[in-house]
C-alpha positions in Angstrom: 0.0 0.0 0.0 2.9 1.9 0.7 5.0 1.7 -2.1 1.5 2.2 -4.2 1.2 5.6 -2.6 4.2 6.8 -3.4 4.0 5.5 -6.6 0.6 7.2 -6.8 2.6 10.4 -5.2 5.1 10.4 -8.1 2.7 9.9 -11.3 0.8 13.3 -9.7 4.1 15.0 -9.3 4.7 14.7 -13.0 1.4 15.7 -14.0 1.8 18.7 -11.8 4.9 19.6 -13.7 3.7 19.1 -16.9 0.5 21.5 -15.9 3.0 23.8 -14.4 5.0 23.7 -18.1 2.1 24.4 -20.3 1.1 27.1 -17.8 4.4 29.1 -17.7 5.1 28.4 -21.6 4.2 31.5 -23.0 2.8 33.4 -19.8 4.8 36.6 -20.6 2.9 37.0 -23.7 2.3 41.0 -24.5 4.2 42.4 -21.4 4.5 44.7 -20.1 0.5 45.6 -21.0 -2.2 43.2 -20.4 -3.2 42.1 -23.4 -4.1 38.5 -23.0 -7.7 39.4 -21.4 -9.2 43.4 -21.3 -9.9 42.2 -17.1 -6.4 41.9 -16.7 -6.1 46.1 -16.7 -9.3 46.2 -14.3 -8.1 43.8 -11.6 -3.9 44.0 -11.7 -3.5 47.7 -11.4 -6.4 47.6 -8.4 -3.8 44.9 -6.8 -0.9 47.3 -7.4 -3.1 50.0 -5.6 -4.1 48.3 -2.4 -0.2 47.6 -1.6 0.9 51.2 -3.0 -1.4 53.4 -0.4 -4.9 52.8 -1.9 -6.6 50.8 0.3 -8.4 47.8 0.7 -11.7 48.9 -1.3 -11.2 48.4 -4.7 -14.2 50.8 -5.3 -15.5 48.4 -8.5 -17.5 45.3 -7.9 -18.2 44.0 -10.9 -15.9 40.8 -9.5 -15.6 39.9 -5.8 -12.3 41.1 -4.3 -10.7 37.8 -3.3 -8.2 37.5 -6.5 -7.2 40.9 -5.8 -6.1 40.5 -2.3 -4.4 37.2 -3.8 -2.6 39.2 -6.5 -2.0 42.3 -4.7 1.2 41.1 -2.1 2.6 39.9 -5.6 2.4 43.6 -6.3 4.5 45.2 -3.2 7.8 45.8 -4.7 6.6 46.4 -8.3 7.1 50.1 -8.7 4.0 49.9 -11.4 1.3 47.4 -11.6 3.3 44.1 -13.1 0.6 41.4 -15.0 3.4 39.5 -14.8 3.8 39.2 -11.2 -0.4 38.9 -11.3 -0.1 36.0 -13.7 2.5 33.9 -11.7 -0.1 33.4 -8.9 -2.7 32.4 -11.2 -0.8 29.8 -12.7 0.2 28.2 -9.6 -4.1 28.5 -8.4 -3.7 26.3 -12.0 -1.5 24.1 -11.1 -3.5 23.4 -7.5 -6.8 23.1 -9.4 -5.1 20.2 -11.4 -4.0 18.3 -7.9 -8.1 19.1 -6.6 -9.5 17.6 -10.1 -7.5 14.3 -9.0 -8.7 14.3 -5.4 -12.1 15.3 -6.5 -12.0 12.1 -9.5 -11.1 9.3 -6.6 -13.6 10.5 -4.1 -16.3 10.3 -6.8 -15.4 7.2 -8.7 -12.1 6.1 -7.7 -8.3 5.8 -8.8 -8.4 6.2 -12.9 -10.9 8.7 -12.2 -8.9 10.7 -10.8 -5.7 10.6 -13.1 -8.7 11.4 -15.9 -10.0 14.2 -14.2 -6.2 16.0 -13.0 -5.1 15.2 -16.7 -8.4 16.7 -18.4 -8.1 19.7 -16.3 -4.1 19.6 -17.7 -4.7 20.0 -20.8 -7.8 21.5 -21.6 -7.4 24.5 -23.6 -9.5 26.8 -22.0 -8.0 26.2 -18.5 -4.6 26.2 -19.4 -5.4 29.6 -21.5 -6.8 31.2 -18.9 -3.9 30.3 -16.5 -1.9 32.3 -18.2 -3.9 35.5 -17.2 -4.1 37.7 -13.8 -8.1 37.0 -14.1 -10.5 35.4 -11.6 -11.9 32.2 -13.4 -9.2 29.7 -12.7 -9.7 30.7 -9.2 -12.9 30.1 -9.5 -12.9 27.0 -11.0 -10.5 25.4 -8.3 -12.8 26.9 -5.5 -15.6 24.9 -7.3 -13.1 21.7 -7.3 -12.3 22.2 -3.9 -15.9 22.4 -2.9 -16.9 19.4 -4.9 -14.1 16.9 -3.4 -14.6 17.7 0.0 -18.9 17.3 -0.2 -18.0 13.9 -1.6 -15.6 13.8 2.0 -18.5 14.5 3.6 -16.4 17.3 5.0 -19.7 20.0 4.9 -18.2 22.3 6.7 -15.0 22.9 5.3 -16.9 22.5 1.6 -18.7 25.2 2.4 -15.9 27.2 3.7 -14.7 26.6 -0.1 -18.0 27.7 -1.4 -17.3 30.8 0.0 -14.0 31.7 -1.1 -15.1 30.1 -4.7 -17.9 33.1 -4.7 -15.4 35.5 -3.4 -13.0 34.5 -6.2 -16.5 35.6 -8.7 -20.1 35.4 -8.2 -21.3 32.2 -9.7 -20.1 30.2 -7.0 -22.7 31.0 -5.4 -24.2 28.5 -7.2 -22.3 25.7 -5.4 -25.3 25.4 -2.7 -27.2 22.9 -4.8 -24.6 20.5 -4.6 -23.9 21.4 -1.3 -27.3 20.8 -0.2 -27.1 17.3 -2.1 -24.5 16.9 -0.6 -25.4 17.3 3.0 -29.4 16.3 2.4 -31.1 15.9 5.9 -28.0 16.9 7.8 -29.5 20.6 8.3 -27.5 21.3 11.4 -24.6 20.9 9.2 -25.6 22.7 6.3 -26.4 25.5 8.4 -22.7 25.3 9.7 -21.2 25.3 6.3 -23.8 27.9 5.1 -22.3 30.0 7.8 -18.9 29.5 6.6 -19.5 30.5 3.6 -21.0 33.2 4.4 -18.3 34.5 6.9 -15.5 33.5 4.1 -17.3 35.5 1.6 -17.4 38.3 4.3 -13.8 37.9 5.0 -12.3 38.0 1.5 -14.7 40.4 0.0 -15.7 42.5 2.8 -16.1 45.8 0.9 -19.0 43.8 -1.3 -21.1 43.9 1.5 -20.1 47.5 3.2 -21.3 48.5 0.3 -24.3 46.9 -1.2 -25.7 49.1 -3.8 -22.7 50.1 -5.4 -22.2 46.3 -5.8 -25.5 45.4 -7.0 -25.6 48.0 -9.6 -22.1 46.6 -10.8 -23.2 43.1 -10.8 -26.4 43.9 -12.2 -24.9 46.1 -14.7 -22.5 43.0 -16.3 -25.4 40.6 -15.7 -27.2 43.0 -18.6 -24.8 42.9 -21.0 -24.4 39.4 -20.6 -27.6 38.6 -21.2 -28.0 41.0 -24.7 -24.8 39.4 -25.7 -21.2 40.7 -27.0 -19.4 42.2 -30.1 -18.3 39.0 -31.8 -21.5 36.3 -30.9 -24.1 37.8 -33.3 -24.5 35.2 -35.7 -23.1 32.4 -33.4 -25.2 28.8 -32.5 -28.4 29.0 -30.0 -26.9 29.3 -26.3 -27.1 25.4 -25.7 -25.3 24.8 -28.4 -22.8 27.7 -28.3 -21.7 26.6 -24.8 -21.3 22.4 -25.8 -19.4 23.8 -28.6 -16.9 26.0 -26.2 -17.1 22.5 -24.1 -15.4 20.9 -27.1 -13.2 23.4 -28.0 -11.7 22.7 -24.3 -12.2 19.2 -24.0 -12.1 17.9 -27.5 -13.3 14.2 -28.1 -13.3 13.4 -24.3 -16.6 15.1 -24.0 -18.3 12.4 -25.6 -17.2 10.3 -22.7 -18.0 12.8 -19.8 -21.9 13.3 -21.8 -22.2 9.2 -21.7 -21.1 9.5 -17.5 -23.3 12.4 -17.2 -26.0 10.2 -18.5 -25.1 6.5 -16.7 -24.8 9.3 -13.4 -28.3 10.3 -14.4 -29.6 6.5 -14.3 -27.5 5.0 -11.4 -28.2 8.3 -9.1 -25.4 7.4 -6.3 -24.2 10.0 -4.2 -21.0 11.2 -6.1 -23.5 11.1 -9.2 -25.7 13.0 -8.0 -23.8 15.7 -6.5 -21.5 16.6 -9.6 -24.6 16.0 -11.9 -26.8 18.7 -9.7 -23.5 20.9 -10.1 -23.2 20.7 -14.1 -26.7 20.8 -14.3 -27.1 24.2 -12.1 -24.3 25.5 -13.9 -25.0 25.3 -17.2 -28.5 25.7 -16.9 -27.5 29.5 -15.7 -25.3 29.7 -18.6 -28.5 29.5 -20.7 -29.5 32.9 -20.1 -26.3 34.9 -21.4 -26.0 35.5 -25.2 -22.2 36.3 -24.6 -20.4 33.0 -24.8 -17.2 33.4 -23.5 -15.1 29.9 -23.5 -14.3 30.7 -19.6 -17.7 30.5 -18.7 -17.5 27.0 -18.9 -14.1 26.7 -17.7 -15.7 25.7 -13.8 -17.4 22.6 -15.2 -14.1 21.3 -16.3 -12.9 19.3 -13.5 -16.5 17.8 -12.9 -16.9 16.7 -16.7 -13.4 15.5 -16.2 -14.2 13.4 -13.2 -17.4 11.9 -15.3 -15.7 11.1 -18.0 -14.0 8.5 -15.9 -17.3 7.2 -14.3 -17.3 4.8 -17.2 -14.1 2.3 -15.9 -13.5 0.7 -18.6 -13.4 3.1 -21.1 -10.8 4.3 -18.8 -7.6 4.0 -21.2 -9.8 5.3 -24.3 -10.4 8.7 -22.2 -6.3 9.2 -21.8 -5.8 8.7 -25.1 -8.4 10.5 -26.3 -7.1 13.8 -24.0 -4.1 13.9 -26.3 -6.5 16.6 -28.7 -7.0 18.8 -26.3 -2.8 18.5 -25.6 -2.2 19.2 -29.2 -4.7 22.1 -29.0 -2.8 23.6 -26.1 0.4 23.8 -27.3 -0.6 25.0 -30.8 -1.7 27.7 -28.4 0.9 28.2 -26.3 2.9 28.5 -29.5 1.1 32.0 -30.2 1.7 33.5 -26.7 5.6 32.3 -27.6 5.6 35.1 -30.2 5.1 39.1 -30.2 1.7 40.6 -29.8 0.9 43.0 -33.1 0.1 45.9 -30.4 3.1 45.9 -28.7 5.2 46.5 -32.0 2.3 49.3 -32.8 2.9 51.2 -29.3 6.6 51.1 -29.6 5.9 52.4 -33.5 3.5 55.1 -32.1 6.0 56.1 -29.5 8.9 56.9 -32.2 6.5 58.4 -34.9 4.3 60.1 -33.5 4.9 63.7 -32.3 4.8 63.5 -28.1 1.6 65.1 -26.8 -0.1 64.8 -30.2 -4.2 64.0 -29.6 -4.7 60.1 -30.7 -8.3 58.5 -30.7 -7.4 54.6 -29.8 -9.6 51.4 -29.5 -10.1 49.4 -26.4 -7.7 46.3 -26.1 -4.6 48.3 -27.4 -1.8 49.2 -25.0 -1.7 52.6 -23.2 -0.4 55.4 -25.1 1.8 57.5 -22.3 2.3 61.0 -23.2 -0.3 61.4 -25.6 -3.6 62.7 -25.3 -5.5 60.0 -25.5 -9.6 59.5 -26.5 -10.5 55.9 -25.2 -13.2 54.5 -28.4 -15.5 52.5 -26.4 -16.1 49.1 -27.5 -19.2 48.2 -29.5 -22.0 45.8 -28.7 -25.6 44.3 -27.8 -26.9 46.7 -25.6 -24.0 49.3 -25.5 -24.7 53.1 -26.8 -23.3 54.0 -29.8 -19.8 55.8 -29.5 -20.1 59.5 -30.4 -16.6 59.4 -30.8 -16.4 57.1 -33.5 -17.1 59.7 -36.3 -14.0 61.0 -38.2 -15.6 64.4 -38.3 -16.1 64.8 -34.8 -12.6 63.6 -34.1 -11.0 66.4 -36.2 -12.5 68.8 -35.0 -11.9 68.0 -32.0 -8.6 68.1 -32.2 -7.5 64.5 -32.7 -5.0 63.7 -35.4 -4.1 60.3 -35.2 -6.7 57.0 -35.1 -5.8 53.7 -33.5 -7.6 50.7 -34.3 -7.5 46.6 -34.4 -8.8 43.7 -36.1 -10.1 42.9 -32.3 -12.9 45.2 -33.0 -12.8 45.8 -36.4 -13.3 42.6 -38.0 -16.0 42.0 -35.6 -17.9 44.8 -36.5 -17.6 44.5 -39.7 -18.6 41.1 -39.6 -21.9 41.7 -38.5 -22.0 45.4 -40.1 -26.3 45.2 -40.3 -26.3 45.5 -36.8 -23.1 48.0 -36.0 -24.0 50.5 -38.8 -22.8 53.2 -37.4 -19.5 51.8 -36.4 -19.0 50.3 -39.3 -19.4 53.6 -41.5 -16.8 54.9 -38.8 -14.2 52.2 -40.7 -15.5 52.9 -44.1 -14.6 57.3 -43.1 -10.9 55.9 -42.2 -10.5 54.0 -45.0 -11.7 56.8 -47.3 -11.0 60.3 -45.8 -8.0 58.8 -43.5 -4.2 58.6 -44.4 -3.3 55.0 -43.1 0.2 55.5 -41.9 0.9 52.2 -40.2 -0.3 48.9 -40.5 0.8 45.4 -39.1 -1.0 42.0 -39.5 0.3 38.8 -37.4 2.8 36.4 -39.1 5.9 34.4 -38.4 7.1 36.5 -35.5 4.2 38.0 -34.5 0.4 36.8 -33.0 -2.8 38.9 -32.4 -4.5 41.1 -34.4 -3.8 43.5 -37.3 -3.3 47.2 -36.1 -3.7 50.4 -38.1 -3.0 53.9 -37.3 -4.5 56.5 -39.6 -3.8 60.4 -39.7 -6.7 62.1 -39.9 
């Protein structure tokens, strides 16, 4: 038993490495600026803040403030907010959630579980991806493990001591108290006890959320809007169902089959471990069904739990490793981009040696920072956004702006679905025709993201 355990101890250690690899591999993609994910530049420089004089209340609520205080000691002896020193952490919250996903596999369906779900979590794309950025879904996602593994432990209370800090690392962990109360069914002194504890956790870690409750709602109800009406790129994309098993694929690849075919044998046999991770999925993705923005890392929490499914089956066992070698593939074709220069880091360095110092440049959202410049931020576009005033060539000349920033981020999007963004697309179309394009750079062998233009207008 001994020797099996440490055998056991060994296999994870590699696995843990080889997370750890694909998680580093690339993770200083587009430094010094944040370019990986637009929260990056909401949440690191509020870390950065807190340590350098501004307090504990981030003063923005549209995510619970537990990452923040997580990223923030990182932050101390940066002399400006780092999303490298923010990334670091994140990966290594990775790198745990991969060790929970095996813990959380054995306790619902035993040992090649367990190596199924750590490995799926491993490699699937849109973990690893979003381990490479200083945002709050991995930490989400391994608060949701964490939860999970220890319910099946019959370890309430600490479970719901995780459920607290998962909802403190963002808001949908909240819904962790189905399972939970699965879970724990006619124990009620004990789910009251780890109610509590997730309660005070949440209290603890996001204290300001609750100091100051309007504020918060209107920032949570605010993002829960846009959700719902959707975002610049998802216009034309599948029904929600369907656009969210499709991001499921895109993460898991063929394994998914396999985790569908446990969800359903969990469905029939109705155990405990069943039906604890199947009232999870099922919560889960049944909120999903709301939004019209399908983000892949809204699905990212559900990882570990199809992970763990996809083993339920025993033995189909060795057909669900092999099969995880897509999702590998998919990853490191992925990691290969972040292993080159982002387009809008060689634009801001052009912009900076071209373009007179102090000159008035109009610049899309998800480019760089333009330091000594006089800068007019173009809002992005979208379901239920205002139009832009600002996004008129006119109205920039005269208003004193003489250069134009923009990206294929936002562009091509727009212009993809240019019956609904008429406006903004005739704002591309004035560029194009009354603009002097000055600069332009598209990705290639060197370099990854999108194109970027700069016109003088």
């Amino acid at each position: 038993m001994a020797r099996r355990l440490r055998l056991d101890l060994a296999a994870l250690a590699a696995l843990l490495a080889g997370a750890a690899w694909l998680r580093l591999d690339g993770i200083r993609y587009g430094l010094p600026f944040g370019l990986l994910n637009p929260d990056e530049a909401s949440i690191v420089p509020r870390a950065w803040r807190m340590v350098h004089g501004g307090g504990l209340n981030p003063d923005w609520f549209d995510y619970p403030t537990l990452v923040m205080y997580l990223l923030a000691p990182f932050q101390a002896w940066q002399e400006e907010p780092s999303y490298l020193a923010g990334r670091l952490p994140v990966a290594a919250l990775g790198v745990a959630g991969v060790a929970a996903s095996w813990v959380l596999g054995r306790r619902a369906y035993g040992a090649s579980a367990g190596w199924i779900a750590a490995a799926a979590t491993a490699v699937a794309t849109v973990h690893v991806a979003y381990s490479h950025m200083a945002v709050t879904d991995v930490a989400l996602t391994l608060g949701v493990t964490a939860t999970l593994a220890l319910a099946l432990a019959r370890r309430l209370e600490w479970a719901g001591l995780a459920a607290g800090l998962a909802a403190s690392a963002k808001y949908p962990g909240v819904l962790l108290v189905f399972p939970l109360v699965v879970a724990g069914w006619r124990q009620w002194r004990r789910l009251a006890v780890s109610a509590l504890l997730a309660v005070l956790a949440f209290a603890a870690t996001s204290p300001f959320v609750l100091l100051h409750p309007l504020q918060a709602a209107d920032d949570v109800l605010r993002e829960g809007r846009l959700a719902r009406a959707g975002w610049l790129g998802f216009e034309d994309d599948h029904p929600t169902a369907l656009a969210f098993l499709d991001r499921l694929w895109e993460s898991l690849g063929p394994i998914l089959v396999l985790a569908l075919a446990g969800l359903a044998v969990a469905l029939v046999r109705r155990r405990r471990a069943d039906l604890v991770l199947v009232t999870f999925v099922l919560a889960f993705f049944a909120n999903l069904l709301v939004l019209d923005a399908h983000f892949d890392r809204y699905v990212l929490p559900m990882i570990p739990a199809f992970g763990a499914l996809a083993g339920r089956i025993r033995p189909l066992a060795p057909v669900a490793l092999a099969l995880l070698l897509v999702p590998l593939m998919w990853s490191l074709g992925d990691n290969r981009e972040l292993n080159r220069t982002d387009t809008r880091v060689e634009a801001q360095a052009w912009i900076e040696r071209n373009v007179p110092a102090g000159a008035s440049v109009a610049a899309e959202s998800s480019t760089p920072p333009l330091d000594g410049f006089l800068t007019t931020r173009l809002e992005l576009p979208g379901p239920g956004r205002p139009f832009d005033p600002n996004r008129d060539v006119d109205r920039l000349r005269a208003a004193g702006v003489r250069y134009v920033v923009v990206t294929g981020a936002v562009a091509d999007r727009v212009l993809a679905a240019r019956d609904r963004y008429v406006h903004e697309a005739r704002f591309y179309d004035e560029l194009a025709e009354t603009g002097r394009r000055v600069f332009y750079l598209e990705p290639g062998e060197r370099l990854s993201g999108p194109w970027v233009a700069v016109f003088r207008v």
